[in-house]
C-alpha positions as CSV (number, residue, x, y, z in Angstrom):
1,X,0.0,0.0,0.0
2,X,1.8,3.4,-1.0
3,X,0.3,6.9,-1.1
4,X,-1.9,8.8,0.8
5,X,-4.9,7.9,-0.5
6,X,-4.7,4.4,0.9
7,X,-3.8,5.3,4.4
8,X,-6.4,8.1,4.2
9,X,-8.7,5.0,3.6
10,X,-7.6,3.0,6.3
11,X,-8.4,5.9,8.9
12,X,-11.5,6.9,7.6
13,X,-12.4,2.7,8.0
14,X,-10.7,2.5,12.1
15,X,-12.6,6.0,12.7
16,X,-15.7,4.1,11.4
17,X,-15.2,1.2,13.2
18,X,-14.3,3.5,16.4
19,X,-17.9,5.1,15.9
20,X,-19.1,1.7,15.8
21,X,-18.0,0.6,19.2
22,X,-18.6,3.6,20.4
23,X,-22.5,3.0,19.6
24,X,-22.5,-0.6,20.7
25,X,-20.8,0.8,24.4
26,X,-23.9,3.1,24.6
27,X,-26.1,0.8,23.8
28,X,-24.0,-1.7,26.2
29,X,-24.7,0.5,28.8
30,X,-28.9,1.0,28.3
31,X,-29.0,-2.5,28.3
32,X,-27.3,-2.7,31.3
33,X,-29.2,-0.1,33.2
34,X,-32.6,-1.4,31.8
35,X,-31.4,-5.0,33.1
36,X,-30.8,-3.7,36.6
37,X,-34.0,-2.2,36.8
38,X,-35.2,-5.2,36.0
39,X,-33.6,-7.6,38.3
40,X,-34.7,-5.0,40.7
41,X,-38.5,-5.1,40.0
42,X,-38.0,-8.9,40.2
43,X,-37.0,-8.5,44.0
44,X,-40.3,-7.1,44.6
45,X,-42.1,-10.4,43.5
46,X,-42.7,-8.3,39.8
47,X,-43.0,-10.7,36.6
48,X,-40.0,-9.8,34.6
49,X,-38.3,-12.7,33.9
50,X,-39.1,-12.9,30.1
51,X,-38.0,-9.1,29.8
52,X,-35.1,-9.8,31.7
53,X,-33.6,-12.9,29.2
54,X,-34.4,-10.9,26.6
55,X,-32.4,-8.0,27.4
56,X,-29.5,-10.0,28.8
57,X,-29.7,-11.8,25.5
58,X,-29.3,-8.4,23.5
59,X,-26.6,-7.9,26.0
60,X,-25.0,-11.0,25.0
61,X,-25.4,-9.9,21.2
62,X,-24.1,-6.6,22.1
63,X,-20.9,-7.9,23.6
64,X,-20.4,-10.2,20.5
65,X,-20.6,-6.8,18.1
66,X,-18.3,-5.4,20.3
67,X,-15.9,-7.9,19.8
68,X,-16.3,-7.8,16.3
69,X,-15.6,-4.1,16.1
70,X,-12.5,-4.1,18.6
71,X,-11.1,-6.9,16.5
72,X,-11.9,-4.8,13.1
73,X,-10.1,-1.6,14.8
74,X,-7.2,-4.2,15.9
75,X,-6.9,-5.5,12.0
76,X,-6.8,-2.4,11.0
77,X,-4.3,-0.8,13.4
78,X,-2.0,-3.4,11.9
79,X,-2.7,-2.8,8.2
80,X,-2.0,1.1,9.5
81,X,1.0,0.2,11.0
82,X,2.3,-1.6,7.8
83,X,1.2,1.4,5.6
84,X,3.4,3.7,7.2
85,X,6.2,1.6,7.5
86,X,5.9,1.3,3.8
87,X,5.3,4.7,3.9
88,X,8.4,5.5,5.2
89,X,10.5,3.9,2.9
C-alpha cells in the first residue's frame, strides 16, 4: 500500500469502526441499566423474567458486536501500522 490515498482510507475505515464501538458501548450500557431495573422489580415479586432474558440476551449480542468491532479496529491498526512503514521507505 503506498500513497496517501490508501492510508487516508484506512483511517476513515478504524474512525468508522471507532464510531461503531462507540454506539455498541452506549447501547452496552442501556441495556445494562434497563437490566438492573429489571432484576430489581424482580426482587419485589414483579413478573420480569421474560423481559429480563431478553435484554441479557441483547446484552450477549451486544458484547459479540463489540468484539467484532474491537477486532476490526485491531486488524486495521496493523494494516496502518504496515502502511506507514511502507510509507516511510
Amino acid at each position: 500500500m503506498t500513497g496517501a490515498a490508501p492510508l487516508q482510507e484506512l483511517l476513515r475505515l478504524r474512525l468508522e469502526a471507532v464510531q461503531a464501538v462507540s454506539a455498541l458501548m452506549a447501547e452496552h450500557l442501556r441495556l445494562s441499566q434497563a437490566g438492573a431495573g429489571l432484576r430489581i422489580r424482580a426482587l419485589g415479586g414483579g413478573r420480569e423474567e421474560a423481559a429480563l432474558a431478553e435484554t441479557e440476551a441483547a446484552l450477549a449480542a451486544c458484547d459479540r458486536q463489540i468484539a467484532r468491532a474491537e477486532a476490526r479496529i485491531a486488524a486495521l491498526d496493523a494494516q496502518l501500522a504496515a502502511a506507514g512503514k511502507e510509507q516511510d521507505r
